[in-house]
C-alpha positions as CSV (number, residue, x, y, z in Angstrom):
1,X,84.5,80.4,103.0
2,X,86.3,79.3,100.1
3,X,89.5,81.4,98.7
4,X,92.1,81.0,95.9
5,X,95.3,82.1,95.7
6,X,95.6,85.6,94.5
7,X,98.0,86.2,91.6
8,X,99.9,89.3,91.8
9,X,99.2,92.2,90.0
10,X,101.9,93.9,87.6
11,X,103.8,96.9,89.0
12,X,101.7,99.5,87.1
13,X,98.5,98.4,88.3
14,X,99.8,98.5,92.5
15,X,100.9,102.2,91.6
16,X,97.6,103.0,90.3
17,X,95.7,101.2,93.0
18,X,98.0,102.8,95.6
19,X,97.8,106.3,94.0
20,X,93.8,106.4,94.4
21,X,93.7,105.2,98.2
22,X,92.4,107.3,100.6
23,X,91.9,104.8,103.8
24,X,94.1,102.3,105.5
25,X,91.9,99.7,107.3
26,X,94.2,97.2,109.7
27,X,93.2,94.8,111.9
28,X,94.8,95.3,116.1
29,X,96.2,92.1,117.2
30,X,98.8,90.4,114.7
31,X,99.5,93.5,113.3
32,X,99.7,96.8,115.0
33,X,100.8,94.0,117.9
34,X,102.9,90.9,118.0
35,X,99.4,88.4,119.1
36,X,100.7,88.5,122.9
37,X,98.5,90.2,125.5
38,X,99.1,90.1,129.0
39,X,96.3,89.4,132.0
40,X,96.5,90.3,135.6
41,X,93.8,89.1,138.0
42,X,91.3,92.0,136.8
43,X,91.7,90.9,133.3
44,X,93.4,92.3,130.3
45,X,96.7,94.4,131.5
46,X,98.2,95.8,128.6
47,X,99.1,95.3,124.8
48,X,102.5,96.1,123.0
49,X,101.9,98.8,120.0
50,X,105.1,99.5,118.2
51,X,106.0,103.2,117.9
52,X,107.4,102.8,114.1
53,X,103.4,102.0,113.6
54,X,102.4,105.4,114.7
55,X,104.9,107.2,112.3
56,X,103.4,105.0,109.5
57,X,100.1,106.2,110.3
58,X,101.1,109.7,110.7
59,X,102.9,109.9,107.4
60,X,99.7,108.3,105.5
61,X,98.0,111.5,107.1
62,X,100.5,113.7,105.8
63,X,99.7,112.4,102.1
64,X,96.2,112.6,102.6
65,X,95.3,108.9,103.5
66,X,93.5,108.3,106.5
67,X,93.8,105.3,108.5
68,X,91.2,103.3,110.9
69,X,91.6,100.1,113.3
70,X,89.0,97.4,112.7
71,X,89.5,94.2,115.2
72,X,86.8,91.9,116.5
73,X,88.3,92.7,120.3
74,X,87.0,95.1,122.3
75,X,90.0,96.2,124.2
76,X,90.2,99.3,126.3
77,X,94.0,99.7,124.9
78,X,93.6,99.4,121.3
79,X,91.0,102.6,122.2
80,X,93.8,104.3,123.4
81,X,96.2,103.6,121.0
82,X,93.5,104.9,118.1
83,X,93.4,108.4,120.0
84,X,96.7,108.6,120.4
85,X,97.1,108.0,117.0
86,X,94.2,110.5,116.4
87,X,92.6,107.9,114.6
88,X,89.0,109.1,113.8
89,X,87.7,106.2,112.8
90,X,87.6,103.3,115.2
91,X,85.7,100.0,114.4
92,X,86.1,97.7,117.9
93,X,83.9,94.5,118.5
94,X,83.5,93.5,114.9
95,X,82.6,90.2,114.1
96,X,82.4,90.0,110.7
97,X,85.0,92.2,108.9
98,X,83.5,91.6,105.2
99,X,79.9,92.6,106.2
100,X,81.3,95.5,107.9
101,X,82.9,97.1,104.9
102,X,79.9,97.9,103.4
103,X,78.6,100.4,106.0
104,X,82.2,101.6,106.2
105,X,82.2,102.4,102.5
106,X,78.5,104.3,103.1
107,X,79.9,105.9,106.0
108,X,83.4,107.4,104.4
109,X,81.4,107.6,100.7
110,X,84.4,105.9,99.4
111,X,84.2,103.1,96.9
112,X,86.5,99.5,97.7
113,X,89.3,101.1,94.7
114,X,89.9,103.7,97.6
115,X,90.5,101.3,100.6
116,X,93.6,99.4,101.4
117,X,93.9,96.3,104.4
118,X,96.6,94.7,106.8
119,X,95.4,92.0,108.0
120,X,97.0,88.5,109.5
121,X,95.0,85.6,110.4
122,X,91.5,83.6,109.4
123,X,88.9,86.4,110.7
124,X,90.6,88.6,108.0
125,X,90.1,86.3,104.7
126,X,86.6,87.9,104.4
127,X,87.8,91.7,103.6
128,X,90.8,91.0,102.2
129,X,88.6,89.0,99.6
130,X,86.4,92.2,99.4
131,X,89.1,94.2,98.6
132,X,91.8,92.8,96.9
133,X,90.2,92.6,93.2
134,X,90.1,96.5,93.5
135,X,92.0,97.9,96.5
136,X,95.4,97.0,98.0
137,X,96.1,94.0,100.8
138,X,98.7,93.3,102.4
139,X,99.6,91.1,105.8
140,X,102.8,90.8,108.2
141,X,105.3,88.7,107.6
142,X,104.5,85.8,110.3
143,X,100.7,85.8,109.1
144,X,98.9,83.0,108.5
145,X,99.9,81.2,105.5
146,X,96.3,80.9,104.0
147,X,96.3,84.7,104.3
148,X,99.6,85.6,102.7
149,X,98.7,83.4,99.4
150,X,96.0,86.4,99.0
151,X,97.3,89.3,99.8
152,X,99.2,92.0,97.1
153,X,101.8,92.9,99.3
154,X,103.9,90.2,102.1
155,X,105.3,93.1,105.0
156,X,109.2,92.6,105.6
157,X,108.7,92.6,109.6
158,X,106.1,90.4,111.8
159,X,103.0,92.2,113.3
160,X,103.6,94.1,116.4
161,X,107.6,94.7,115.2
162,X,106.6,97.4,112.3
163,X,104.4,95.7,109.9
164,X,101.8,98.3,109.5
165,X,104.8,100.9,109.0
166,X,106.3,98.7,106.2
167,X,103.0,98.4,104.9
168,X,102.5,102.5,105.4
169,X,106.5,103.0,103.5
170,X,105.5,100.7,100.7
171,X,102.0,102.6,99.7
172,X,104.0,105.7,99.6
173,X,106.5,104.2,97.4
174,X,104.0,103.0,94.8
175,X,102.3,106.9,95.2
176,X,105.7,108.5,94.3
């Protein structure tokens, strides 16, 4: 797949954007976690969420955006942490993130202006591509370089340490 930089958009146009989202899609590992998972001798153990996260997701609820965890893993944990997120929209064992977007947007009956993506790493170049010439993008701060040349908005912290709730503080701030 061949990208370009993305050039970023003027402050005006980010409030509008932000102002007509109504979903958050964001990839599991490398950003709601910090990319380390740890294995016992019957396989994958556990995964480390940050709480700060959850009260991102929670307070995108509150102002009427609904969030949803797409990841090509198929981890028992990131399960869990969508339900105790009361996530109601969970996408797990995705291969292709771009080609997945479209049965999302049938599914929701949203158009890609409504949808916004926090993504890190190669696998996430597709959507964020989809989205970014109408929606709103944005990565963690220890993402892959190739990814943060295309994304509208570069996270303060690193994935798994609060990305998706900086991510979550500044969509609200462009709404206001």
């Amino acid at each position: 797949m061949k990208t370009q930089q993305w050039k970023k958009l003027p402050q005006k146009e980010l409030r509008t954007r932000a102002r007509r989202l109504k979903l958050v899609l964001t990839d599991s590992d490398g950003v709601l976690t910090d990319t380390g998972v740890y294995y016992s001798e019957n396989g994958e153990a556990f995964k480390r969420f940050s709480i700060r996260d959850g009260m991102g997701v929670e307070r995108l609820r509150i102002a009427g955006v609904e969030t949803a965890i797409i990841t090509g893993e198929k981890s028992e944990s990131v399960r869990r942490r969508a339900e105790k997120l009361q996530m109601p929209r969970l996408y797990l064992g995705v291969n292709d993130k771009r080609d997945k977007l479209e049965s999302i947007l049938q599914e929701t009956g949203l158009t890609i202006a409504q949808i916004a993506y926090i993504g890190d790493d190669m696998n996430d170049l597709g959507i964020i591509d989809a989205i970014k010439g109408r929606g709103l993008t944005a990565a963690p701060s220890d993402a892959m370089p190739v990814v943060l040349d295309m994304i509208h908005y570069r996270c303060t912290f690193p994935g798994g340490h609060g990305a998706f709730r900086d991510f979550a503080e500044w969509i609200l701030r462009m709404r206001a």
